[in-house]
N, C-alpha and C positions, 0 to 999 in steps of 0.2 A: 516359517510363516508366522502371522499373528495368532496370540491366542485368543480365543473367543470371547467376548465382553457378555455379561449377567444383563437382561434387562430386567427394568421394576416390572412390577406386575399393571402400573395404571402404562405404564409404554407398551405391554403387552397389550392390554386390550384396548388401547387406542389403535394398534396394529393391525386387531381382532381381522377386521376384513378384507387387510390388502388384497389379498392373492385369490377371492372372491371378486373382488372390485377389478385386478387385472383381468381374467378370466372373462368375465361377464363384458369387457369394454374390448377385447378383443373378436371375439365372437361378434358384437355389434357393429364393429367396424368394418369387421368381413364380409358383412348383409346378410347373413346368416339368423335362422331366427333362435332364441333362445327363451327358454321360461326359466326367471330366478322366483324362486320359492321363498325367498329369503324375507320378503315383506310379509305373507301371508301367514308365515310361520311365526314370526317374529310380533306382530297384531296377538294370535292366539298365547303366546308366551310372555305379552307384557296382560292380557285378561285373566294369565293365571291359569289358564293350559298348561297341560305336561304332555310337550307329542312326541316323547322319546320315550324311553326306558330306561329308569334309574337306573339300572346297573350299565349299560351300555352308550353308546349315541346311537343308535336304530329308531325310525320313528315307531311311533305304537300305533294302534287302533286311528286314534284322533288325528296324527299325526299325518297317516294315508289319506284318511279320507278328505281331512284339508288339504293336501297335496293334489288328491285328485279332482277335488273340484275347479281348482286353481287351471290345471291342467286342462281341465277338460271346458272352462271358462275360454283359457288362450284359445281353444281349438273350434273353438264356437265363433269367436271374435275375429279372427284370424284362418279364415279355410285354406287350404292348398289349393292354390289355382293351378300347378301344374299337372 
Protein backbone atom coordinates (compact mmCIF):
# COMPACT_ATOMS: atom_id res chain seq x y z
CA UNK A 1 0.00 0.00 0.00
CA UNK A 2 0.71 3.80 0.03
CA UNK A 3 2.31 5.31 2.60
CA UNK A 4 0.58 8.07 4.54
CA UNK A 5 1.22 11.83 3.28
CA UNK A 6 1.82 14.66 6.43
CA UNK A 7 -0.77 17.33 6.00
CA UNK A 8 0.24 21.24 6.91
CA UNK A 9 -1.41 22.21 9.64
CA UNK A 10 -3.57 25.37 7.51
CA UNK A 11 -4.93 21.93 5.36
CA UNK A 12 -5.70 20.65 8.66
CA UNK A 13 -7.89 23.12 9.74
CA UNK A 14 -9.22 24.05 6.47
CA UNK A 15 -10.50 20.25 6.83
CA UNK A 16 -11.39 21.16 10.54
CA UNK A 17 -15.18 20.27 9.72
CA UNK A 18 -15.42 17.77 7.02
CA UNK A 19 -16.88 14.97 8.78
CA UNK A 20 -19.05 17.41 10.81
CA UNK A 21 -20.34 18.96 7.57
CA UNK A 22 -20.85 14.97 6.24
CA UNK A 23 -22.70 13.94 9.33
CA UNK A 24 -25.02 16.94 9.77
CA UNK A 25 -25.92 16.78 5.60
CA UNK A 26 -26.58 13.32 5.90
CA UNK A 27 -29.04 13.37 8.70
CA UNK A 28 -30.76 16.23 6.75
CA UNK A 29 -31.14 14.44 3.90
CA UNK A 30 -32.86 11.63 5.58
CA UNK A 31 -35.67 14.23 7.10
CA UNK A 32 -34.50 13.31 10.17
CA UNK A 33 -34.31 16.32 12.67
CA UNK A 34 -30.93 17.38 13.96
CA UNK A 35 -29.54 20.18 16.39
CA UNK A 36 -25.81 21.19 15.33
CA UNK A 37 -24.35 23.21 18.33
CA UNK A 38 -21.58 24.12 16.22
CA UNK A 39 -22.85 27.87 15.45
CA UNK A 40 -23.81 28.61 18.98
CA UNK A 41 -20.70 27.29 20.41
CA UNK A 42 -18.66 28.75 17.99
CA UNK A 43 -20.51 32.66 18.53
CA UNK A 44 -19.51 32.22 22.30
CA UNK A 45 -15.82 31.15 21.35
CA UNK A 46 -15.18 33.83 18.79
CA UNK A 47 -16.75 36.54 22.14
CA UNK A 48 -14.15 34.97 24.10
CA UNK A 49 -15.93 32.19 25.94
CA UNK A 50 -14.12 29.10 27.12
CA UNK A 51 -17.03 26.27 27.05
CA UNK A 52 -14.69 23.36 27.47
CA UNK A 53 -12.13 22.59 30.01
CA UNK A 54 -8.62 23.43 29.41
CA UNK A 55 -7.40 20.27 30.27
CA UNK A 56 -9.88 18.21 28.35
CA UNK A 57 -12.48 18.92 25.33
CA UNK A 58 -15.79 18.41 27.76
CA UNK A 59 -17.81 21.32 27.75
CA UNK A 60 -17.80 23.28 31.26
CA UNK A 61 -20.48 25.07 33.17
CA UNK A 62 -20.97 27.65 30.16
CA UNK A 63 -20.59 25.30 27.72
CA UNK A 64 -24.06 23.28 29.02
CA UNK A 65 -25.83 25.80 29.60
CA UNK A 66 -25.26 27.27 25.96
CA UNK A 67 -25.91 23.88 24.75
CA UNK A 68 -28.96 23.85 26.54
CA UNK A 69 -30.51 26.70 25.62
CA UNK A 70 -29.92 26.06 21.97
CA UNK A 71 -31.57 22.76 22.63
CA UNK A 72 -34.19 23.66 24.41
CA UNK A 73 -34.70 26.99 21.73
CA UNK A 74 -34.85 23.86 18.83
CA UNK A 75 -37.67 22.33 20.91
CA UNK A 76 -39.70 25.19 21.52
CA UNK A 77 -39.36 26.17 17.63
CA UNK A 78 -39.88 22.93 16.38
CA UNK A 79 -42.62 20.64 18.65
CA UNK A 80 -42.98 16.83 17.93
CA UNK A 81 -46.12 16.45 16.24
CA UNK A 82 -46.17 12.85 16.42
Amino acid sequence: GQAPTMMAFDEILANLDNQRDAFVAAVKDSGAPIIDLTEVLSEAASAGEITYYTYDTHWNQLGHEIAGAAIAEYIQTNPCTD
